[in-house]
N, C-alpha and C positions, 0 to 999 in steps of 0.2 A: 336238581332243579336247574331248575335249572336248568335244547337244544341246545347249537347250531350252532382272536381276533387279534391286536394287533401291534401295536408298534415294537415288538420284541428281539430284536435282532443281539442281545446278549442277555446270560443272566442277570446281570447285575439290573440293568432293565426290566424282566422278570420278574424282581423281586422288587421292583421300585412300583410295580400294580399297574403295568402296559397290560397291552393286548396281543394274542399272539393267534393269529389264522384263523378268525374267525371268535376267540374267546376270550372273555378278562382275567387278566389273573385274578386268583382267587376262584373262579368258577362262572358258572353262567348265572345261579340264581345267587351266591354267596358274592360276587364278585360288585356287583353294582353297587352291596351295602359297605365295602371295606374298607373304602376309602384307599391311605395307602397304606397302613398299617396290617402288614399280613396276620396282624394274630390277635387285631380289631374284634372284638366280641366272643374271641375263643373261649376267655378264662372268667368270661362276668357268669356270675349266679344270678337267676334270675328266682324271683319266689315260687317255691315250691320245686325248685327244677335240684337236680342231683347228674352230676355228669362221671361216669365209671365207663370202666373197662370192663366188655364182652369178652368172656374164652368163647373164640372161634375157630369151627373148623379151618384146616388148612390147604385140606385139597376132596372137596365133597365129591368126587367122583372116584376117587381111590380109598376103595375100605379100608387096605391096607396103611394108607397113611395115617399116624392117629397125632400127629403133628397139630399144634393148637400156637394161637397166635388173640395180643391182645385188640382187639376192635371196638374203636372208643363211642358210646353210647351215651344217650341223654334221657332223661327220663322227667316226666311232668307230671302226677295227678292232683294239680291245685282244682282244678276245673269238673273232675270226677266226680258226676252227682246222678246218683241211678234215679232218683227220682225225674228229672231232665230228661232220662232216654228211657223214660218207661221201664225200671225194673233191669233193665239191662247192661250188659258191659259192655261200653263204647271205649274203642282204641284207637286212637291216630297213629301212624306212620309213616314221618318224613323220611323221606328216602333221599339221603344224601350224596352227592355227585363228584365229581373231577375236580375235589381240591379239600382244603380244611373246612368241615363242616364250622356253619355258627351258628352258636347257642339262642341267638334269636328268633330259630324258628319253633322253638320249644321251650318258649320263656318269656317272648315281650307279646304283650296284649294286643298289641296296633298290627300283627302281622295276620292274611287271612285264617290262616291252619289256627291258629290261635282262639282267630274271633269264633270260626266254624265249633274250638272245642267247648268256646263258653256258654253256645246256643243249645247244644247236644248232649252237655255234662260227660266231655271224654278224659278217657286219660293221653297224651300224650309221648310216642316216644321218637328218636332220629337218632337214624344210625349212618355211622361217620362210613363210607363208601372203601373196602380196600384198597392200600394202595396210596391211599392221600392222609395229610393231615400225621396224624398220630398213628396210625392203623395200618400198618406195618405187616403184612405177615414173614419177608422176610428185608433185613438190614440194608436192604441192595438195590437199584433198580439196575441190574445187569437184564440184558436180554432175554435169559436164559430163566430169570424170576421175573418175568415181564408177562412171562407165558402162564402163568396164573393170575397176569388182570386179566380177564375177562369178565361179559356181560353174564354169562352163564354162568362163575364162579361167583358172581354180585348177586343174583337173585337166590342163589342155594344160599348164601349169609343171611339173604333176609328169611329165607322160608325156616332156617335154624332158631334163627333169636326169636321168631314168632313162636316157635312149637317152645323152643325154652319159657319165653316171658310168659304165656298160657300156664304153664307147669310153677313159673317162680312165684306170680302173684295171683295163683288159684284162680282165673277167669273162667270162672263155668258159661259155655255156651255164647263164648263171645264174637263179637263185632268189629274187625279188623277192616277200618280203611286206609289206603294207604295214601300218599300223596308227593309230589315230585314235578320240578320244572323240570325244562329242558332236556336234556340228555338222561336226570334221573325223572322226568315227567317219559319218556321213552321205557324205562327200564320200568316206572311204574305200573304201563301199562300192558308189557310182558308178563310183569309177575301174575296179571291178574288173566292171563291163557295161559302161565307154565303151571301156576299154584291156584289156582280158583278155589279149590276147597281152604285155604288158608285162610283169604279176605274176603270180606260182603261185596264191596266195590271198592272204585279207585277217582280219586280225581287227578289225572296226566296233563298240566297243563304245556302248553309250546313242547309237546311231544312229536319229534322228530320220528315215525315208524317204519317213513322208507327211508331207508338205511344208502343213500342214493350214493355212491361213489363220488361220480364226478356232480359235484354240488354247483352248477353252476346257475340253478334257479335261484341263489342265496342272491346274486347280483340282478336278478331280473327282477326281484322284490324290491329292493334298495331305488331300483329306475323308475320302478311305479306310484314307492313313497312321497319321491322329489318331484315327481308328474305332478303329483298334487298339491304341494308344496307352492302355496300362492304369494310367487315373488317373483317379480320379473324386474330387469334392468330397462335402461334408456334403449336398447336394441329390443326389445320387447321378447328376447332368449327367456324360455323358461330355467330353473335350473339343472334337471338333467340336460338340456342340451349343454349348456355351462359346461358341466364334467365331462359329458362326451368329447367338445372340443380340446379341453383340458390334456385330456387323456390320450386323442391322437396324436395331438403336439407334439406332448413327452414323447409317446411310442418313437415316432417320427426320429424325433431329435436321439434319442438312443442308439440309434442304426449307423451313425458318424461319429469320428472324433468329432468333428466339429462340435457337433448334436449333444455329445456326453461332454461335452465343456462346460457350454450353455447352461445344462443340468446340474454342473457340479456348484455353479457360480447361483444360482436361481436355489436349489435345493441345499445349499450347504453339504455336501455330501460329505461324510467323514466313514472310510476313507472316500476319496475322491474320485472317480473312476481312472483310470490311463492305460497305458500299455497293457497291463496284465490283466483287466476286463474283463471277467467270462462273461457267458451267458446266464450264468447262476446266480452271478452280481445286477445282473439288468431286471431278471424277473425276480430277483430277492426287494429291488429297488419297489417294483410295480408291485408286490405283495404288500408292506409296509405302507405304501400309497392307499393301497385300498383299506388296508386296518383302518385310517383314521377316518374314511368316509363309514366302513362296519361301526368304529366307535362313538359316531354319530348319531348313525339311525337305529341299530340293534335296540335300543332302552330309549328311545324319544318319546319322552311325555310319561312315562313310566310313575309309579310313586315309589322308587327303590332308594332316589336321594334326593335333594335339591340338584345336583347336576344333573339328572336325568328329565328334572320336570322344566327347569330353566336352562341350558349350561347345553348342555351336548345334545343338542333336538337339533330333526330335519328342519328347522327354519333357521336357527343360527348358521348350520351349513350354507345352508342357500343365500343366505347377506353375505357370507364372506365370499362365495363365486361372484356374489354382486356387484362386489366395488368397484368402482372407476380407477382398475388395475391390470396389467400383464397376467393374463387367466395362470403364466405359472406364478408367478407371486402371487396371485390369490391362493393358489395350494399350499405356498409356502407359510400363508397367514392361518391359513385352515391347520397346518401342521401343527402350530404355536399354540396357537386357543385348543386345539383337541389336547397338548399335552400338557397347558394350562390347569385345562378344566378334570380333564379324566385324572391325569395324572401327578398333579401338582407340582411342575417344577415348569422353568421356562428356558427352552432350549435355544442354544445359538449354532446348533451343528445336527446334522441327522443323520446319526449312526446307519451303515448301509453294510455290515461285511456278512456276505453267509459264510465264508469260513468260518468266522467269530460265531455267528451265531451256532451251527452245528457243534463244531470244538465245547461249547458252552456245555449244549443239550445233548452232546455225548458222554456229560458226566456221568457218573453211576453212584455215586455217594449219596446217599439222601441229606446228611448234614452239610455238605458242599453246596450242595443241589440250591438248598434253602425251600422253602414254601413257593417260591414262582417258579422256579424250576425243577421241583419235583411234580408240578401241576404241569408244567407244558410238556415232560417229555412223557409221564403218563398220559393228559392225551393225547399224547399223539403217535403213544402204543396204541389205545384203541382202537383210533383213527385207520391206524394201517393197515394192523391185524384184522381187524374184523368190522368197525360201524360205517366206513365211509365219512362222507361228509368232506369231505379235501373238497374248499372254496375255489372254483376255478375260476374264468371269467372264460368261459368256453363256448357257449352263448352269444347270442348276439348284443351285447348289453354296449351300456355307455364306456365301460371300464376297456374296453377294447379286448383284443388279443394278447394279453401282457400278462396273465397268471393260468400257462397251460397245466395239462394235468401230468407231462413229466417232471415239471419241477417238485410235484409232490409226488410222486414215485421216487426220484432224486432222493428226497429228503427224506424218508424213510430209509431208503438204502443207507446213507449219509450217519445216520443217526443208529440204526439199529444193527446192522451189519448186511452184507451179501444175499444172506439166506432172501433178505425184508427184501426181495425185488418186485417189478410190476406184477408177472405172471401170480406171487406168492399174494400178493395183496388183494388183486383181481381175483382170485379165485376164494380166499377166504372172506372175501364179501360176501361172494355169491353165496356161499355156504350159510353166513348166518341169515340171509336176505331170505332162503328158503326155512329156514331154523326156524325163524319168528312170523315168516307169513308177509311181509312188507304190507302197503296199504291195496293189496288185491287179496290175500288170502289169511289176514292175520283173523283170532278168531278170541272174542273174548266176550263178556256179559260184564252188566253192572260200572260202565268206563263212562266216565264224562271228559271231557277232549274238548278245553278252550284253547283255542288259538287267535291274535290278535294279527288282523289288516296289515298291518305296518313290522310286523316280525317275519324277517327274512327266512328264518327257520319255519317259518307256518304254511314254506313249499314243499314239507316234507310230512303235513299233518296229516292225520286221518277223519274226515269229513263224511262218512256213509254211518248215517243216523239209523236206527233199525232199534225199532220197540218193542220186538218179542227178548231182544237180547238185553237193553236196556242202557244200547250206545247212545249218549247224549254229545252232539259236537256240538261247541259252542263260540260263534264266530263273534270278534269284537272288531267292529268300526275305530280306525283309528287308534289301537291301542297297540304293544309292541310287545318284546318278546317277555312272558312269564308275568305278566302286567298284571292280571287278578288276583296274584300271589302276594302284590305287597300293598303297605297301606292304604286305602282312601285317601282323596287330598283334593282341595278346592281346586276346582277347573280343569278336574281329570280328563280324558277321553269322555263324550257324554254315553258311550255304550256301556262303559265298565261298571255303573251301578245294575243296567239291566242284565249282565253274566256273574254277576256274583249273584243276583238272584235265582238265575238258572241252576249255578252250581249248590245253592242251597235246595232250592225245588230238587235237584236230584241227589241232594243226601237224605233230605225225607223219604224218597222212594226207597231208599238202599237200609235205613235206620228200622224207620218204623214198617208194621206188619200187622196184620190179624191178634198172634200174642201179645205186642209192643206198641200198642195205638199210640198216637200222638195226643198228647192232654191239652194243648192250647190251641184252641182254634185261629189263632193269631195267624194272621197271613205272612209269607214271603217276603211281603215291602217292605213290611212293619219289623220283620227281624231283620231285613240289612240294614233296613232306617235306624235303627236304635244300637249295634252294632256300630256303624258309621259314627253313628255323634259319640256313641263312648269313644273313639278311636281318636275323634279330635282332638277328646275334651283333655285328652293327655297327655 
């Protein structure tokens, strides 16, 4: 759950609930609710729910390996009422992503997958993503067991425990949909062109499907959010201009001693820049910069917490470019309040070493690692090996020319070893970019694909609607990334009630049939309407 961050330049940071290149720790869809507590809603039971361990295969392309590994799983049927789905057996499938899965998508009432399963009479399951969390297949994340995370070893997990759970809880002739934000909203919607006979359909929400390398549409999103962003100072500057000007200063000022003085006295730099300067220290600088503008607007207006609906939105961003300040001391105040708000602590220094940070993320111990940094250096195995997605600012954006795309070729090498170089990356892009079909040849039935306005990942969505196949894309005004997936909440986005209606209109299509008519003539509105107000009322 989860596309598509930031302030992370050590573990201990990592695991304090920053953001690292583009992601929160904790994940993309798990990450907004965590707060700072890595293991925030890991262990709560929710009624009805049972959370166990999966024997999973360990390398489903090798027959020969018969290697099994535990893979921790949730399971729900408070909500399973065949009468509800017509006689049938309805099964949800969250599909869990790049970090410790939480039990709240298969447990608390108020989340949509939830609401969706008490409209439907399903049962409920989520499975913990290899690799993260508890789910382990091996003790290590050495490079060399790094080479079974893959996207194509995650979907063969899910197409297992589906053929299992079919077999363990007798589902005759059942109804598997599956569902996923972000990066597992991407994988969700693979599963349903790799394994179509498995599931009926899929809701993929902020499903990233081009697999784009150099990601550099991520900031041309961010520039069109603050376009509209209606705040203007006494100079009558919009706020992207704000950042632009922001942004060339710094660049500017970085090119001198003098320039990295400036910076170090304005930005608190710890360490400091001086004599020993790289290059990799400047643009590790202008990465971290852009985290806290990513940690802004990624989840703006969102219902995933109170920070997201009041706290860390593109309008707060924008009054703090706005004050009657030195545009870098306004970054420096925007630094405070992001790490305030996202993060909860208030800093007086900002950690800038990519040695540090590498050194960190080249640990291999998972119990060193902790939960933030076994999240960041797993994704950013993925990242390398195979999905893209490295945020550049490559583009002609406001963020300037200050995060090229060797510094993420760098950091891969850095991190993984020699072999991980540009050529190695570039080309296993390409490889899965043809694998899966990107958004020119991907080819699937029965997918619904919301993506929301204001989600910088929804440059990478897939948008070609097509009714023989039964592709529903579903665009929301104003709402950000994975936005339909969480609560309802007074003064949301005003499109997000009309796409949860979509997304329901197209689970009827996918449920009900000829054998399985739908019994309530009750309309669309009337089940998000009622839906909704339970969601408040608790």
């Amino acid at each position: 759950m989860r596309a598509p961050a930031l302030l992370l330049v050590a573990l201990a940071a990592v695991a304090a609930g920053k953001w690292f290149r583009g992601r929160p720790s904790g994940g993309f869809v798990n990450g907004p609710f965590r707060r700072l507590d890595s293991r925030a809603d890991q262990t709560t039971q929710y009624p009805g729910q049972t959370i166990s361990n999966f024997s999973q295969k360990f390398d489903h392309f090798d027959a020969l390996d018969q290697r099994r590994w535990n893979q921790r799983a949730f399971y729900n049927p408070i909500h399973a009422d065949r009468d509800k789905s017509s006689g049938q057996d309805i099964v949800f499938l969250m599909i869990g992503g790049e970090g410790r899965e939480g039990a709240k998508w298969s447990g608390d009432d108020n989340v949509m997958i939830m609401q969706y399963a008490q409209t439907y009479g399903a049962t409920v399951f989520d499975l913990e993503h290899r690799f993260f969390g508890d789910s382990r297949p091996i003790n290590d994340m050495k490079t060399s067991s790094l080479r079974y995370l893959t996207t194509e070893q995650a979907l063969a997990d899910l197409a297992y425990f589906i053929t299992v759970m079919n077999q363990e809880h007798k589902f005759k002739n059942p109804k598997w949909i599956t569902f996923g934000g972000s990066y597992p909203g991407a994988l969700c919607a693979q599963f349903r062109s790799k394994y179509p006979e498995l599931t009926a359909g899929a809701v993929a929400s902020s499903a990233p499907l081009w697999l784009s390398l150099d990601f550099y549409q991520y900031a041309d999103v961010v520039e069109s959010v603050l376009k509209q962003t209606p705040i203007e100072n006494e100079k009558n500057l919009r706020c992207d201009e704000l950042v632009r000007q922001a942004f060339d200063r710094m660049q500017q000022l970085s090119l001198t001693a003098a320039g990295r003085q400036e910076l170090n006295q304005k930005l608190r730099l710890d360490p400091p820049f001086g004599d020993a300067t790289t290059k990799a220290d400047i643009n590790n600088l202008f990465a971290n910069l852009y985290d806290a503008h990513q940690g802004m607007i990624q989840y703006t207006y969102d219902g995933s917490s109170d920070k997201s609906k009041n706290y860390a939105t593109a309008a707060n961003l924008c009054r703090l470019y706005n004050q009657d300040k030195d545009l870098i001391d306004n970054v420096w105040d925007l630094l405070q309040y992001y790490n305030q708000y996202w993060n909860g602590v208030n800093i007086t220094k900002f950690a800038n070493s990519y040695d540090d940070m590498i050194k960190e993320l080249q640990e291999t111990d998972y119990d060193i690692l902790g939960d933030g940094g076994n999240e960041g250096r797993g994704w950013l195995w993925l990242c390398c090996n195979e999905i893209g997605y490295l945020q550049t600012t490559d583009g002609d954006s406001i963020f300037g020319s200050t995060l090229p795309m060797n510094y993420f070729y760098d950091m891969c090498t850095d991190m993984f070893g020699d072999d991980i170089n540009a050529p190695f990356i570039r080309d296993n892009n390409r490889a899965a970019q043809d694998f899966y079909g990107g958004v020119d040849d991907f080819d699937a039935t029965n997918l619904c694909l919301p993506n929301g306005k204001f989600d910088p990942w929804s440059a990478l969505g897939y948008y070609k609607a097509d009714a023989a196949r039964n592709i529903v894309p579903v665009v929301i005004e104003g709402a950000a990334h994975c936005s339909d997936m969480y609560p309802p909440y007074d003064n949301e986005p005003k499109a997000l009630p009309a796409a949860r209606e979509q997304i329901f209109a197209f689970l009827d299509s996918v449920i009900y049939d000829a054998d399985h008519p739908k019994k309530s003539a009750g309309s669309f509105t009337l089940a998000v309407a009622l839906v909704t107000i339970v969601a408040r009322l608790l």
